[in-house]
N, C-alpha and C positions, 0 to 999 in steps of 0.2 A: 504494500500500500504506500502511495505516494506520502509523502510528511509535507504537512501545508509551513511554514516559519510563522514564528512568533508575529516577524514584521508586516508579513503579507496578511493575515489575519487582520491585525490592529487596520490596515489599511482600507479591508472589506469591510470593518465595522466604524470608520469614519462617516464623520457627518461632509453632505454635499453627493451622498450616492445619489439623491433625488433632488432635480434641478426644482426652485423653486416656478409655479404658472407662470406667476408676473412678474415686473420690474418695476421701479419707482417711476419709468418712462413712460411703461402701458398703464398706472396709477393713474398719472399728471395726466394723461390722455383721456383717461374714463371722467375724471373732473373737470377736464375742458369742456366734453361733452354735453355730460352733465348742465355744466353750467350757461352754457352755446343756446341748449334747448329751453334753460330755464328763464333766462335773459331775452328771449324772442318772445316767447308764452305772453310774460308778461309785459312786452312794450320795449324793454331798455333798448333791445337792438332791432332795427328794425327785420321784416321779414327777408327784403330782397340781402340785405348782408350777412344775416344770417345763413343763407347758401353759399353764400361767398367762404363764407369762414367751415362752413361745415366741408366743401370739398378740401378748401388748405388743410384742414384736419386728417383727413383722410391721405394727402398727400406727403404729411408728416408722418405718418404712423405708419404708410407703405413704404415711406425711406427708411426710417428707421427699422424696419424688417430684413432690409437688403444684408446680406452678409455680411461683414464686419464693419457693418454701418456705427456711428456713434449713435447712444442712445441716453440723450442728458438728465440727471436726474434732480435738476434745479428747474423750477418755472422761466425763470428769467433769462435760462438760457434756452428752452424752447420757444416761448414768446416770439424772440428772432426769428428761428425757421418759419412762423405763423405770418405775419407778417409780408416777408421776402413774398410770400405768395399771394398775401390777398391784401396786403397795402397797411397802412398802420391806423384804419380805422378798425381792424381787426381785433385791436386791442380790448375794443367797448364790451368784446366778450369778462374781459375782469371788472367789469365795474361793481362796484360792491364784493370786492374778494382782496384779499392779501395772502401773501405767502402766508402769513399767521395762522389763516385757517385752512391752507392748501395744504401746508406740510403736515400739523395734526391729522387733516385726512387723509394723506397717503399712510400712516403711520396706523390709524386705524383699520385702513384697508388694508395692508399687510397682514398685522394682529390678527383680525379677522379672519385670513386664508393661515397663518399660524394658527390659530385654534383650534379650528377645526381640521389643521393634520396633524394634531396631537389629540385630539376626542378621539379621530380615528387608529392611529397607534396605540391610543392608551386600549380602546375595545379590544385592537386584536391581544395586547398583552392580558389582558379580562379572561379573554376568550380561551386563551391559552395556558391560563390558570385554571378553569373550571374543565378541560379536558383530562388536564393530568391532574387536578382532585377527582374526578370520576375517576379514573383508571387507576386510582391507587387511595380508592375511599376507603380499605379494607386495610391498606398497610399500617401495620403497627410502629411507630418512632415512638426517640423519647421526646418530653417537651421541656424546656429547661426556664427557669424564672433565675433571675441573679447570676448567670451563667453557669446554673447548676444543673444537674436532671433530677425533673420537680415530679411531672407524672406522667404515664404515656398519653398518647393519642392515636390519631391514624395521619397521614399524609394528609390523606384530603379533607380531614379537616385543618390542619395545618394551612393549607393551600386557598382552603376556602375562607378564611381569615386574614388573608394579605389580599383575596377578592372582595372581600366586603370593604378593607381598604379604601382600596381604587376605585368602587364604585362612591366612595365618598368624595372621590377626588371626582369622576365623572358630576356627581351633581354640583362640588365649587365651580367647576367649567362652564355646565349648562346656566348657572347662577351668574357666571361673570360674564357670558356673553351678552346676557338681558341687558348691563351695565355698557359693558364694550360696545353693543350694536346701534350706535346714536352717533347722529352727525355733527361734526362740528361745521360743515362749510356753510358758507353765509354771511359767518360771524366775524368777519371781516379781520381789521386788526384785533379787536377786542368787543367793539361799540354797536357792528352793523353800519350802514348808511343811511342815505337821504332816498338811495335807491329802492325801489320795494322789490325787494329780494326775496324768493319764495324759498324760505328754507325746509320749509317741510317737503315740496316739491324735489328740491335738491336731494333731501336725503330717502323719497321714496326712488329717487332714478337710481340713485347707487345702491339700494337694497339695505340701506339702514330703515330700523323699525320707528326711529325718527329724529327731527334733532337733539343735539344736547340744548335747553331751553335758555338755561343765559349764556351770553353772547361773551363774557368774561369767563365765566367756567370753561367753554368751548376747547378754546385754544393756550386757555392759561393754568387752567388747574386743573384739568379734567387731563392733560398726559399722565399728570404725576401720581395722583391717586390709581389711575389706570394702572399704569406701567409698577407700580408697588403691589396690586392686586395680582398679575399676570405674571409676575418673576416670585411673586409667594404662592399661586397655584402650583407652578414650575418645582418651587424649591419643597414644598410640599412632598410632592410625587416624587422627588427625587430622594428624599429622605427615607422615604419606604420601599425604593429599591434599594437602596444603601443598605439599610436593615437584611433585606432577603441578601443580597449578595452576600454579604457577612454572616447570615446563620449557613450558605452553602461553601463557604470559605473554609469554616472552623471542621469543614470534613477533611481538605486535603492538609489536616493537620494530625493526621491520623496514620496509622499502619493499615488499618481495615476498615476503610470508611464505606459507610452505605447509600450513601448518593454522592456520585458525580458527575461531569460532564459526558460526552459519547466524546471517543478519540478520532482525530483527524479535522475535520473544520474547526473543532470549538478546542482544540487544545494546541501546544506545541513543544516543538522537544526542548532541552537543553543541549549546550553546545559541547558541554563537558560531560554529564553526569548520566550515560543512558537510560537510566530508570523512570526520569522524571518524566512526568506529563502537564506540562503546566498548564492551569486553566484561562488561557486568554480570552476567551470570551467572558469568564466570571470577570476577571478583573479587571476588563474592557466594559463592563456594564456601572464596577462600582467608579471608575474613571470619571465616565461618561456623569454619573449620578453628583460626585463633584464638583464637575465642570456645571453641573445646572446650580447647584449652592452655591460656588463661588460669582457664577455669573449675577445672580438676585440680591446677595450684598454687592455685591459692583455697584447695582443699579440704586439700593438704598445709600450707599455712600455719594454718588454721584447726585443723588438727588436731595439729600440731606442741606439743612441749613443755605438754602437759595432763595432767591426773590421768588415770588411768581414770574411766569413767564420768560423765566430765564432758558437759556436753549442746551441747559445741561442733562433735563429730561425728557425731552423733545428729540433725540437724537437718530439718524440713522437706523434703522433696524439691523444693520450688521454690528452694533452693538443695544445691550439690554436698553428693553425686554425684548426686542423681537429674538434676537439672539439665544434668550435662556428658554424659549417657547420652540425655537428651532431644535437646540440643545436635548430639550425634556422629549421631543418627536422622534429623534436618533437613540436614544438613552431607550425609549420604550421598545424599537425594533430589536435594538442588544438583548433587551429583558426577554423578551419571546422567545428570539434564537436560544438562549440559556435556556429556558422553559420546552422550548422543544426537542433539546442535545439530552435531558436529565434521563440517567441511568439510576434503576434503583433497586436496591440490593434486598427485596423482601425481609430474608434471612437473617442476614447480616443486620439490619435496623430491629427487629423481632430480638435478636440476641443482645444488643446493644443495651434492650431494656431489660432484660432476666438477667443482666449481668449485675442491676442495682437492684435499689430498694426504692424506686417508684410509688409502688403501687400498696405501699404501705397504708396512705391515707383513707383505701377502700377499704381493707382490714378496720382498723378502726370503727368505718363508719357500720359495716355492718354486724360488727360486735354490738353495736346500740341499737339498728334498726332489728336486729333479728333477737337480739337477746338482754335489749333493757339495759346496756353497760354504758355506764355513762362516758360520754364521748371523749372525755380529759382522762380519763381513765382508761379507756384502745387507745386513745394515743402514747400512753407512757406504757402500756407494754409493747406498742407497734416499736418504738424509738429502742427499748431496749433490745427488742429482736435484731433490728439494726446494727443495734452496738455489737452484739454476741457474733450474727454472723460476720461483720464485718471483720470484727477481731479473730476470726476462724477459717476465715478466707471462705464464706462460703457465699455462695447464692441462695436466694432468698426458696428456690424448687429445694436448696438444698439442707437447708434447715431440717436437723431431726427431730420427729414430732415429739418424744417425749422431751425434750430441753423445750421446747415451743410451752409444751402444758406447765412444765417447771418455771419460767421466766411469768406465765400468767399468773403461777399463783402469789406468785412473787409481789409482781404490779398489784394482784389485789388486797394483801396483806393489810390488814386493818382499815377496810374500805366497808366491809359487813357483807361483801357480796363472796359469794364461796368459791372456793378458789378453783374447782375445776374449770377448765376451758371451754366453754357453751358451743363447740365446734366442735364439729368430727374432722379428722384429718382429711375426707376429701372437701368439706367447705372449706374450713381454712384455706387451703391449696387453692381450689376454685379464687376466694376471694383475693388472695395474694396472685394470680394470675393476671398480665396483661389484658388478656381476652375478655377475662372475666367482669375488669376495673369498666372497662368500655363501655361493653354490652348493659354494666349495669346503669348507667349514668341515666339521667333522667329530666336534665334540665334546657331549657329553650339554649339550642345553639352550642348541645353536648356535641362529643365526636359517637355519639350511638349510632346505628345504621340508617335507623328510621329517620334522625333531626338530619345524618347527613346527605340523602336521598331528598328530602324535604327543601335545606337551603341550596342544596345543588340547583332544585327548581325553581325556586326564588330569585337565584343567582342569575339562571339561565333567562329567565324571564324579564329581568330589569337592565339583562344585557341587552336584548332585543329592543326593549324601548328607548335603552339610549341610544342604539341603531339608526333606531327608526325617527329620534329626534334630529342627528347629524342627517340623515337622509334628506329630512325635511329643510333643517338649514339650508344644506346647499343646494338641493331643490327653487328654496326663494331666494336666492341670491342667481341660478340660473334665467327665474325669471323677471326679474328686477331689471337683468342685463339685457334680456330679451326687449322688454320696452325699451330700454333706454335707445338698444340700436334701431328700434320700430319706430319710435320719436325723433332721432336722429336721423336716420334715412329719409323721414318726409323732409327735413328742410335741407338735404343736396337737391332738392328737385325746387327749379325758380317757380314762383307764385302764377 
């Protein structure tokens, strides 16, 4: 089998394998547009120049198409090309507009096609969580609290518990785009004009759900608040794949670990040491997970302690937020591929947990639920049993039942309750068993068969609808565009 390198890897899993649709040039053009049609509607320009100006439109937007045409990402430097074409009354298309509220909207419309390829990333990494929690709803792991191993579970409830996650993160997205999806253009420098500028018209042509209402928030406060909302979605999400990558780290820190990567694309050799398999796509994911954390403080340091309207948060989308929303879309692809590569060692995770003392805390419980022993009480003989076999090197199957019955009556000594052991050796055994701890659990959101069959469906079903919400977004942003070019095309044609 061929060996992929460490480096060729890292490469496949870089961000920029997926070109972005747009440019800040085909932006600045959708708002010319926009604004061409809006400006005519209502009077500002008249009809016959507004065809004038809508063919130089078009005439720009086919140069800039040509092969290593320039494609400017300042108004002020398109304007020129606009003009050369259809004369400098062409300009009356900006009447009542400023950069001030051109660039906030390019900046939203960016954000906006950012979002929603990170709704869709995040679903398939969703998606690909609840696959291999079904196909491994039955494996038994340990579960560790304080970096310890606390009690067992299965995989897939494990799995289904960094799904519930992300589907929290899905709903902050669907929450921030309601915030995100408002227009600023209009809103001139700050004030509006004398122009009557239809800004609701504006922001139905470009597919916002409508303006941002004052004309000062627009373009002056409304980046900053935004762009701090969208770099903490981002850092968010990223936080909780950091976590996952680090609970499947601490396996190849092992001799016999029971989940890892599948070898060949998601691993690579070392240069010295043949044995090793190093997990680059693991630590290509938790990478990737810091690049989105450090990019969202960027963004609050940058934007920290400034005026309003200063152009510190206003920036480029090749730096935050667009940037840490790009970041978190690559970061989720990694997530998946890791989620798709996982090998998992039944056995080996099953042994992992009969090697401790787990499932002590079910002992316990059902010394009280079946035999009236109050619960402080199974637990200071569970802990002793602990103590004994640990100090004996034994495992817990391994425990001899007459020292089991001996240590109980021990724990019950001057408690009034008698000191035999209210178990026969196959319940105890039963109840000190993995299978058994599971099977018995019985609360909303256990790892039992029934709750995990149950939120599986839950899962599956809330996946679907935020499918079908992202469907629906850019569904209305298909048609938003659609008018615009249906409003647009009537006025190339002269009166």
């Amino acid at each position: 089998m061929r060996r992929t390198t460490i480096w060729a890897i890292l490469a496949l899993l870089a961000p920029g394998a997926r070109a972005e649709p747009r440019d800040t040039f085909a932006r600045i053009d959708a708002i010319d547009r926009a604004s061409l049609v809006m400006t005519v509607e209502t009077g500002i320009v008249p009809r016959s120049l507004g065809a004038t100006i809508a063919r130089a439109l078009d005439q720009v937007a086919a140069d800039g198409a040509k092969p290593g045409a320039e494609r400017p990402d300042d108004y002020l430097r398109i304007e020129p090309l606009i003009t050369a074409i259809a004369g400098p009354d062409a300009t009356r298309m900006h009447s009542g507009r400023s950069r001030q509220d051109i660039i906030p909207t390019v900046l939203k419309l960016e954000q906006r096609d950012r979002l929603l390829a990170l709704a869709e990333t995040l679903d398939a990494t969703r998606a690909a969580l609840l696959t291999v929690a079904e196909r491994e709803a039955d494996t038994i792991i340990p579960a560790y609290t304080n970096g310890v191993q606390a009690q067992p579970t299965t995989l897939g409830h494990y799995l289904l518990g960094y799904a519930g996650a992300l589907a929290r993160d899905a709903d902050r997205l669907r929450e921030t785009w309601a915030r995100l999806n408002l227009s600023p253009l209009g809103a001139a420098a700050l004030g509006t004009s004398s122009f009557p500028v239809d800004r609701k018209r504006l922001a139905e042509l470009l597919g916002f759900d409508a303006p941002v209402e004052n004309s000062y928030d627009a373009g002056q406060l409304a980046p900053l608040d935004m762009g701090l909302e969208l770099t903490g979605l981002a850092a968010n999400l990223a936080t909780t794949a950091g976590s996952f990558a680090q609970d499947l780290y601490a396996q190849y820190h092992q001799t016999r670990p029971w989940i890892l990567l599948r070898e060949g694309a998601l691993t690579g050799p070392s240069s010295i040491m043949p044995q090793k398999r190093n997990p680059v796509a693991l630590y290509g994911l938790r990478m990737k997970a810091s690049d989105v954390v450090g990019a969202a403080q960027a963004f609050v340091i940058m934007a920290h302690n400034v005026d309003s309207g200063m152009p510190d948060y206003k920036r480029n989308q090749a730096e935050p937020p667009g940037r840490t929303l790009a970041e978190a879309t690559e970061m989720c692809r990694r997530w998946t591929r890791v989620l798709d590569g996982l090998v998992v060692d039944r056995a080996r995770a099953a042994d992992e947990v009969a090697a401790d003392y787990a499932t002590t805390t079910e002992l316990a419980d059902t010394l009280q639920r079946e035999a009236d022993v109050p619960f402080r009480l199974g637990h200071h003989f569970a802990s002793e049993l602990v103590s004994y076999g640990r100090g004996h090197d034994l495992r817990p199957a391994d425990l001899p039942f007459p020292e089991v019955q001996k240590i109980y009556a021990e724990a019950a000594a001057g408690s009034g309750l008698k000191p035999e052991l209210p178990l026969d050796e196959a319940r105890f055994r039963a109840a000190l068993s993995a299978r058994g701890m599971i099977d018995a659990a019985k609360g909303l959101g256990g790892p039992q068969p029934a709750e995990i069959r149950r939120m599986l469906g839950v899962a599956r079903a809330r996946l679907e609808a935020d499918r079908g919400w992202l469907e629906s977004r850019r569904q209305s942003l298909t048609d938003a565009r659609a008018r615009l070019d249906k409003a647009f095309a009537a006025l190339t044609q002269d009166p």
